[in-house]
C-alpha positions in Angstrom: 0.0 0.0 0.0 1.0 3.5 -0.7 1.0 5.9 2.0 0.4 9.4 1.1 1.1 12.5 3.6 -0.8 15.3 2.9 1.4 18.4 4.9 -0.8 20.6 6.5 1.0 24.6 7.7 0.4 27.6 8.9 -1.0 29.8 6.3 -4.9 29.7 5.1 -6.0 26.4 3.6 -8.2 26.3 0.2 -10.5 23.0 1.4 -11.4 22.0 -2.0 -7.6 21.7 -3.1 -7.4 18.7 0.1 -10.8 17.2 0.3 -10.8 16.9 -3.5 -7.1 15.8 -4.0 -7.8 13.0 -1.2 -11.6 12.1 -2.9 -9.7 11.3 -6.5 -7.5 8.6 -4.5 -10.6 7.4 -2.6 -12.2 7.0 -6.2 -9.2 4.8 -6.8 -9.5 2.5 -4.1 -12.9 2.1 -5.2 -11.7 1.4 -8.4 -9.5 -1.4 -7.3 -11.8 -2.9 -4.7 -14.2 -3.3 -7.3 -12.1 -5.3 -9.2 -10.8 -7.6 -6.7 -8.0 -6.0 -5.8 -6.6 -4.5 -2.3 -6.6 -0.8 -1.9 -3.3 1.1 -3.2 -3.7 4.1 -1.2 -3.6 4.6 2.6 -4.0 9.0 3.5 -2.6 10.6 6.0 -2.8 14.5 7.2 0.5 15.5 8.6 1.5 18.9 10.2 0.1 21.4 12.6 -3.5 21.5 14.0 -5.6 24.5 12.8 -8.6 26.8 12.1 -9.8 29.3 10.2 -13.1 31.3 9.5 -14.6 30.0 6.3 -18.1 32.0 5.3 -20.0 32.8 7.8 -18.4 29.5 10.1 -15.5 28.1 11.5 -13.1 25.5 9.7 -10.4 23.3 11.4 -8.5 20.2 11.7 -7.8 18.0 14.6 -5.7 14.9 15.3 -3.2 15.5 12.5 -0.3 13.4 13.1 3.1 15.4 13.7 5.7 15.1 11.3 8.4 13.5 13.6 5.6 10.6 13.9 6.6 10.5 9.9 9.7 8.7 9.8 8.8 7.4 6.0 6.3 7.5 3.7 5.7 7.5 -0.2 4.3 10.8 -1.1 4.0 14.2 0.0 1.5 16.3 -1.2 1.5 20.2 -0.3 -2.0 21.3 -0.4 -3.3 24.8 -1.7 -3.3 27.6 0.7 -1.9 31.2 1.6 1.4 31.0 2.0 3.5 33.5 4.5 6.3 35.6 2.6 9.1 34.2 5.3 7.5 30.6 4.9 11.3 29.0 4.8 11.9 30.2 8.6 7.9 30.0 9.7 8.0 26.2 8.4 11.5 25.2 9.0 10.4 21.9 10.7 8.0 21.0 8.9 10.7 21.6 5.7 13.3 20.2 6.5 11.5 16.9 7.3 10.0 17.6 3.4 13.5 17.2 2.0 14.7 14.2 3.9 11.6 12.5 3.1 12.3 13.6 -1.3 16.1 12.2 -0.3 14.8 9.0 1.3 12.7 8.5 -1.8 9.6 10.1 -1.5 7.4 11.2 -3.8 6.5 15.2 -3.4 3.9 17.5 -5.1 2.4 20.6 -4.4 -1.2 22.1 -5.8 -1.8 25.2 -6.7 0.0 27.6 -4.4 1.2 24.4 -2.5 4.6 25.4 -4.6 5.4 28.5 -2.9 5.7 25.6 0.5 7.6 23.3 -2.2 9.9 26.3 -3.3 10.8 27.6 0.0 12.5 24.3 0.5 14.9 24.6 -1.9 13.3 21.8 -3.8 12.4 23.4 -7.4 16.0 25.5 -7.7 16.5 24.9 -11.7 13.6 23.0 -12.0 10.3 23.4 -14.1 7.2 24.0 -11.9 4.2 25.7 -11.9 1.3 27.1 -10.4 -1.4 29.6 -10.1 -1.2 31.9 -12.7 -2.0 34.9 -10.7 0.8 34.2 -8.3 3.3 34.4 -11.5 4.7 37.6 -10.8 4.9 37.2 -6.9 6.5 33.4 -7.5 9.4 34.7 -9.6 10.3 37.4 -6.9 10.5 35.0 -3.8 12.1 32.0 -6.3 14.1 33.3 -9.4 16.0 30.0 -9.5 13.0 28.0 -10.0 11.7 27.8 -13.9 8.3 28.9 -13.4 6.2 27.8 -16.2 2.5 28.8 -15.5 1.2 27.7 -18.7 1.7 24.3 -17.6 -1.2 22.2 -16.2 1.6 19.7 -14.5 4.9 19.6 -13.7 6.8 16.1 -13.1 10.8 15.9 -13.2 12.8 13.4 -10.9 9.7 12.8 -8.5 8.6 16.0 -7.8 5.2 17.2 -9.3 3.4 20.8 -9.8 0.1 21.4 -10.6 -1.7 25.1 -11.8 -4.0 26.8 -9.7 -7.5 25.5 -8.8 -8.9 22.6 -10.6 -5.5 21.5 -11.9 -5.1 20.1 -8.5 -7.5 17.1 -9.7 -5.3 16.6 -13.2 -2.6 16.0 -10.5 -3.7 13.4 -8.5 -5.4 12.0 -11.8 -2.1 11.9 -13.2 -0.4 10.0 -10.1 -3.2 7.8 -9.8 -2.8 6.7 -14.1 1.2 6.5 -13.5 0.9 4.4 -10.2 -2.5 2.5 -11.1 -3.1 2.9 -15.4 -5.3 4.5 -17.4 -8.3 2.5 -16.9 -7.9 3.5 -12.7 -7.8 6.9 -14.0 -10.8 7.2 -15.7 -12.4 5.6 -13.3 -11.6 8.7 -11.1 -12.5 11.0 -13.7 -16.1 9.7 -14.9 -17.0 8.9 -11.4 -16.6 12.9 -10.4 -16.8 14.3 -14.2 -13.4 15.7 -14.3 -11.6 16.3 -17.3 -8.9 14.6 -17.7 -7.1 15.8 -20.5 -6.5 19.6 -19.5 -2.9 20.2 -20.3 -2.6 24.1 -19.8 -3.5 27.1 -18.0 -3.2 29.1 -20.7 -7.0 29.9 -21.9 -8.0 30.7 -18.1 -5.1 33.4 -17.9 -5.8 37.2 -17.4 -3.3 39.4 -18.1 -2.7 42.0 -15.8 1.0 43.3 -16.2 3.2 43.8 -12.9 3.1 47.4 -11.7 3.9 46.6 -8.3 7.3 47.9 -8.9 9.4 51.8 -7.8 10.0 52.7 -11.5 7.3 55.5 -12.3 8.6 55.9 -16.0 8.2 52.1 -17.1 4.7 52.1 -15.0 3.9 55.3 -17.4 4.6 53.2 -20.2 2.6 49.9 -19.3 -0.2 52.4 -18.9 0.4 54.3 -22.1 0.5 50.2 -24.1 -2.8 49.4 -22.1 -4.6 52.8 -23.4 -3.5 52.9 -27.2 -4.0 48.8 -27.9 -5.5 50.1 -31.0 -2.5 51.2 -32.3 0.8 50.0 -33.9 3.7 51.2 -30.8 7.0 49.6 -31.5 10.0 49.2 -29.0 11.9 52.1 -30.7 8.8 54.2 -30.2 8.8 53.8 -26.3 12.3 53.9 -26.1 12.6 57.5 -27.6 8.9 58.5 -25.7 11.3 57.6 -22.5 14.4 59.5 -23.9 16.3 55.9 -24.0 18.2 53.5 -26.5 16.2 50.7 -27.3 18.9 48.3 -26.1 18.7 50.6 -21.8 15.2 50.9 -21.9 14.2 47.5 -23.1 16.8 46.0 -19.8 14.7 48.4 -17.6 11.5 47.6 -19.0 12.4 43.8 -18.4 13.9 44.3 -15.0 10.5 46.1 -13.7 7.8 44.0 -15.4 9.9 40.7 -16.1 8.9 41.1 -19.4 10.6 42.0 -22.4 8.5 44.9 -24.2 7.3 43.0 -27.0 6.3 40.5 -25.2 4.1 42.8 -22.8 2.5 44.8 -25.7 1.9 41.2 -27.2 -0.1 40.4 -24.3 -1.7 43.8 -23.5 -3.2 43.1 -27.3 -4.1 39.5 -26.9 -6.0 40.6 -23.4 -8.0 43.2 -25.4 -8.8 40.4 -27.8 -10.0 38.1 -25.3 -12.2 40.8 -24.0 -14.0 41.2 -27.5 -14.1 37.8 -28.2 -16.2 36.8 -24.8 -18.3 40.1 -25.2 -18.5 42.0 -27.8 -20.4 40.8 -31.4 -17.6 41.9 -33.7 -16.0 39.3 -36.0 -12.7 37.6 -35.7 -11.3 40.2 -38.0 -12.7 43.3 -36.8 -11.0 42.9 -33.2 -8.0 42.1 -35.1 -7.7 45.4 -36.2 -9.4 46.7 -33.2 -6.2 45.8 -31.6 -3.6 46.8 -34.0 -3.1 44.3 -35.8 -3.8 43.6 -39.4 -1.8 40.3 -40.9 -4.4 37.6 -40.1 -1.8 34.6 -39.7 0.4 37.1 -37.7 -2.6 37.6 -35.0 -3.7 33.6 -35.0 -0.1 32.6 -34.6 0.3 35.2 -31.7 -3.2 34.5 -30.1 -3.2 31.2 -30.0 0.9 31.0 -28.3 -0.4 32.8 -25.6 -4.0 31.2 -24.7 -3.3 27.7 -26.3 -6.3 28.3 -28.6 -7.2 29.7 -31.9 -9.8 32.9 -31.9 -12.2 31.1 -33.2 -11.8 28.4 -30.3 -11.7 30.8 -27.8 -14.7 32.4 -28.9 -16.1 29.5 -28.8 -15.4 28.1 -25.3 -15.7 31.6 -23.7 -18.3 33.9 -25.7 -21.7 34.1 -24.7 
């Protein structure tokens, strides 16, 4: 049987991330019970005893089992919840007994913002990971050496997995329970609670916002002045000079302040606009082309689609009313 810790901290729990992460491998006992077989999957909470208001009510967790009890188990998983900016000295116990668990052989993952716990540790330095999307600019300050990758839905390199924010928490566990049990366990999971299995990217559920939580007032001028004139055709040069820089010193500043390169932010200032019109708005494909500067059709496809994993036309689709 596999044992699988879930590590419980200080910070603010999301419930659905843990009750639904531990419901998939319930599913998948069920699945092998009902085949003949013994359960795979034996769940444990590990960590610190805690509450927090939830609604109008009161939400905690009692009996959890510390982690010195812990002296080996199969997989770690690092719920969703609100992590504290010093987590690395707030949770030093509970990380440290993390790491020698992942060098004793242990499985780890994290959900959703579970990574910021996972990061703090040291465990994702030059690694690929991911999570929330919304947490990308705020990830890359506390963890440059990690290779944040928001896009993706799952992350898995040398037994350590990552999932995206909210619902990718059940692709996840899916996954583990197809590598560790097969497909057929998997869908098991999936038709039993309607899941979709095959989500593989964040990407269409993004919303561009732009980092301005940064001291540079000239590049925060600028991200405004890109997000008021989408309609129109602003090159780097033209920024540059409307900050009295070279191209080569303001596009390093631009970079350092938003950790984008310029293109790339006016790229994505665009392709938010676009999104916009495309779930609201009854113009055609074309018309919000234009509508936000651009006017080679393959050009705008290409660029839409590399940055929402969909066509237009998909998008409108799934997200139009």
């Amino acid at each position: 049987m596999k044992q699988i810790c879930f590590l419980l901290v200080g910070g603010k729990l999301k419930p659905s991330s843990l009750f639904g992460a531990i419901e998939v491998f319930e599913k998948a006992n069920l699945f092998l019970q009902e085949k003949g077989r013994p359960p795979c999957y034996s769940i444990q909470l590990v960590g610190e005893e805690f509450g927090q208001p939830m609604l109008n009510s009161f939400f905690s967790l009692r009996s959890l089992k510390h982690t010195s009890e812990v002296k080996k188990t199969d997989c770690i998983i690092i719920p969703a919840f609100e992590p504290e900016e010093n987590a690395k000295t707030s949770y030093a116990e509970a990380l440290t007994w993390l790491v020698d668990q992942y060098k004793n052989g242990a499985e780890v993952a994290s959900l959703c913002s579970g990574a910021f716990l996972l990061a703090a540790c040291g465990l994702l330095d030059g690694k690929p990971c991911s999570t929330h999307w919304r947490a990308e600019a705020v990830f890359k300050r506390m963890f440059p050496k990690t290779l944040l990758a928001t896009d993706k839905i799952i992350t898995d390199h040398q037994g350590i997995y990552t999932s995206g924010g909210a619902m990718s928490a059940f692709n996840l566990c899916l996954y583990l329970v197809e590598k560790h049990n097969g497909r057929e366990a998997a869908l098991f999971c999936t038709k039993l609670m309607q899941l979709d299995i095959e989500r593989h990217s964040q990407s269409p559920f993004q919303i561009f916002t732009g980092l301005k939580k940064h001291a540079d007032e000239i590049i925060r001028d600028i991200q405004d002045f890109i997000e008021m004139n989408t309609s129109e055709k602003i090159t780097v040069d033209f920024l540059a000079a409307k900050c009295n820089m070279d191209r080569v010193n303001f596009s390093r500043r631009f970079k350092k302040a938003t950790q984008l390169p310029p293109v790339d932010y006016i790229q994505q200032v665009k392709i938010e606009a676009a999104k916009r019109a495309l779930e609201t708005g009854s113009q055609n494909i074309n018309e919000i082309m234009y509508s936000v500067g651009y006017i080679d059709a393959k050009a705008f496809r290409t660029i839409f689609k590399k940055v929402t994993g969909l066509s237009p036309t998909e998008y409108k689709s799934k997200f139009s009313h």
